[in-house]
C-alpha positions as CSV (number, residue, x, y, z in Angstrom):
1,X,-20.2,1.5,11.7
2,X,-18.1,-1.1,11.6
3,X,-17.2,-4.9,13.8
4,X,-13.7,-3.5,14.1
5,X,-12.2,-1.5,17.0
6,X,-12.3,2.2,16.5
7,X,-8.8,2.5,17.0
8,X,-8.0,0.2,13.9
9,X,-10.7,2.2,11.8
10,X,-9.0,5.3,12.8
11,X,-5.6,4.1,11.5
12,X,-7.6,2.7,8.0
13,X,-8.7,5.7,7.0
14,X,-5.9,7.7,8.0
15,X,-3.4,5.6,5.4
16,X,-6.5,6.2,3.1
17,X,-6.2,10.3,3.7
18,X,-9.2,10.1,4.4
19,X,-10.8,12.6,7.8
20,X,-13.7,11.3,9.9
21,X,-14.5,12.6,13.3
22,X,-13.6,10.0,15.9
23,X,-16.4,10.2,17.9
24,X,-18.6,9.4,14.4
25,X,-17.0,6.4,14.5
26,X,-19.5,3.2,15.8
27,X,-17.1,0.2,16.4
28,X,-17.3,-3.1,18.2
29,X,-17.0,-1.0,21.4
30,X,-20.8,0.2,21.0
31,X,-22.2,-3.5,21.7
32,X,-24.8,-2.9,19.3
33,X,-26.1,-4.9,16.2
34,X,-25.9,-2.6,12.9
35,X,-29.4,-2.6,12.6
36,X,-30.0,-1.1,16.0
37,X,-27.4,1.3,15.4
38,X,-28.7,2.3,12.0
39,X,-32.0,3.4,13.0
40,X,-30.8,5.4,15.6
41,X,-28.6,7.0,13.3
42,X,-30.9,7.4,10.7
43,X,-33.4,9.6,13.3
44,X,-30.9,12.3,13.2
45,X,-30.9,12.9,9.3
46,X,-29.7,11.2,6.2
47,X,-27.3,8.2,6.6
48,X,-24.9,5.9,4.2
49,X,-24.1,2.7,5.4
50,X,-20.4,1.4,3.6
51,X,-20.2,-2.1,4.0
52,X,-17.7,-4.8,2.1
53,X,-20.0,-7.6,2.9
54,X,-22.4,-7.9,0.8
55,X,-24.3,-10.3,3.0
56,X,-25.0,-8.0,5.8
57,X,-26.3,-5.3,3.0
58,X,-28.7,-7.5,1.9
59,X,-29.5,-8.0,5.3
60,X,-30.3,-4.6,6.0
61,X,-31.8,-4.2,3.0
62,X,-34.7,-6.4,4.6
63,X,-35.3,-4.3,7.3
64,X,-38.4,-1.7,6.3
65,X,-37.5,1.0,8.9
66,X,-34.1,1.6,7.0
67,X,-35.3,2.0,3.7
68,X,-33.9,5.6,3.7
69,X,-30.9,4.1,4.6
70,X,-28.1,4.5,1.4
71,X,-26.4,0.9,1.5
72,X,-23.1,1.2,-0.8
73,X,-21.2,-1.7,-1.2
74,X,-17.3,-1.4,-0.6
75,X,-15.9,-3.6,-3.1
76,X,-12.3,-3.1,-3.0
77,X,-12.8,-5.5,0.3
78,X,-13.3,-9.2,0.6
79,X,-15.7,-9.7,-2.6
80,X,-15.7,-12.1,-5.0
81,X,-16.6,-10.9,-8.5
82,X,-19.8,-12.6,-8.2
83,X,-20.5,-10.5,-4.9
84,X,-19.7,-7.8,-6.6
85,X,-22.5,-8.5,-9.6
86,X,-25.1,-9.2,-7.6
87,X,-24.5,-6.0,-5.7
88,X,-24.5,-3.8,-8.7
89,X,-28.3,-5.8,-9.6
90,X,-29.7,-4.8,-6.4
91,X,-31.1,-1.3,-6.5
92,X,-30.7,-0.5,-3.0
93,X,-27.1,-0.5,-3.6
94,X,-24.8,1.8,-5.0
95,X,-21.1,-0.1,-5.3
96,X,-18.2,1.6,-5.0
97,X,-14.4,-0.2,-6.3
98,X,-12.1,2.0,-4.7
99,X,-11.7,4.1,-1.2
100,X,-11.6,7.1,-3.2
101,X,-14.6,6.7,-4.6
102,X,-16.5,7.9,-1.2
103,X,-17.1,11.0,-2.2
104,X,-19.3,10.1,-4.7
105,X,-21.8,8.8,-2.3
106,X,-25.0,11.2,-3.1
């Protein structure tokens, strides 16, 4: 679920070696909010949302009908050390430092 065209998403976590079905991919193409998109992903089954602003976590975070929603934190973006504390106070999210680290997502 990201802002960015699928296309560029794609190409990101290709470099990264990393495989994701392309039609599991919700870009800026969808025309939804994340929270919209969220809970209608969350009503087929368990969901992580991987964000690298910390901002719109939090946001989500807010948002009682995705509370089963696991919000990890992508620091290896755009954070700022202080981002990155504040994530690793908040319960609700589990903060990751590198693209590798993905697969630790429980």
């Amino acid at each position: 679920l990201t802002t960015k065209e699928c296309r560029f998403v794609e190409r990101l976590m290709e470099r990264a070696g990393v495989k994701f079905p392309s039609e599991d991919i919700f870009g800026l193409e969808r025309i939804k909010n994340k929270e919209t998109t969220l809970a209608e992903l969350l009503a087929a089954g368990s969901l992580a949302f991987v964000e690298d602003r910390l901002a719109t976590l939090e946001r989500v975070a807010q948002v009682p009908a995705l509370d089963k929603v696991k919000l990890v934190f992508a620091a290896w973006g755009y954070s700022t050390e202080e981002q990155r504390a504040s994530a690793r106070a908040n319960s609700r999210i589990l903060v990751l430092d590198k693209p590798d680290s993905l697969t630790e997502i429980p």
